[in-house]
Steps between C-alpha positions, in 0.01 A plus 500: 500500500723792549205791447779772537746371224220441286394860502935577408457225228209646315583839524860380384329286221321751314782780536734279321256428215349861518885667465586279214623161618199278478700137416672577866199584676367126371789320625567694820126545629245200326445156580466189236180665365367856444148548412376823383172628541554910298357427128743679336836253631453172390552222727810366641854661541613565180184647408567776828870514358403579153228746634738696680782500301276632253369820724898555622552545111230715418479702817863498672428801726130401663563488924337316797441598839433221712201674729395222720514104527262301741567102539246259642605098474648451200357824313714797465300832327723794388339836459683708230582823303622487151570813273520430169663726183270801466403496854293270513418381821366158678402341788516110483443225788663209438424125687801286501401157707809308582630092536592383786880518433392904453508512131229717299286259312186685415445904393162703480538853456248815394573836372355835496622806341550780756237774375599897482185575758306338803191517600591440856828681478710198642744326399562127378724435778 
């Protein structure tokens, strides 16, 4: 298991699908099955085409900033920062665990809108 690549692939997966081209993100980056574990994608890769397809439509000009990914086996965890339309702002982590040909077969993610203050005054990153 190529730890290194896999941290390329997933970072490379979810930019694809994130900037608009989920369909090649599928057939470039996943493996015979994709299981999804966020409740509001259903399960399966047309179900993450169809989701994302759906946000590039709606919201062509959200970004992400890939902050920091940590692998461990066959587990690769992006840390990100998305900006959405009206400034809205969000950190997500993101668990993509891999097959042993190092294609993505399994996604967990959570999300957390980046508030205006802090009680500790630091970051999210």
């Amino acid at each position: 298991m190529d730890i290194t690549q896999n941290k390329k692939n997933a970072i490379a997966f979810y930019k694809t699908a994130y900037e608009g081209n989920p369909r090649q993100a599928v057939e470039l980056y996943t493996g015979a099955k994709y299981i999804q574990h966020n409740p509001a994608v259903g399960d399966g890769k047309e179900s993450f085409i169809s989701y994302f397809e759906r946000m590039q439509q709606e919201y062509p000009e959200k970004s992400i900033t890939f902050v920091r990914t940590i692998a461990e086996g066959d587990l690769v965890a992006l840390h990100t920062h998305q900006i959405w339309p009206g400034d809205d702002q969000y950190v997500t982590m993101d668990f993509f665990r891999f097959d042993e040909n190092g294609k993505i077969i399994e996604h967990w993610d959570a999300i957390q809108q980046i508030p205006e203050n802090s009680a500790n005054g630091n970051t999210m990153y």
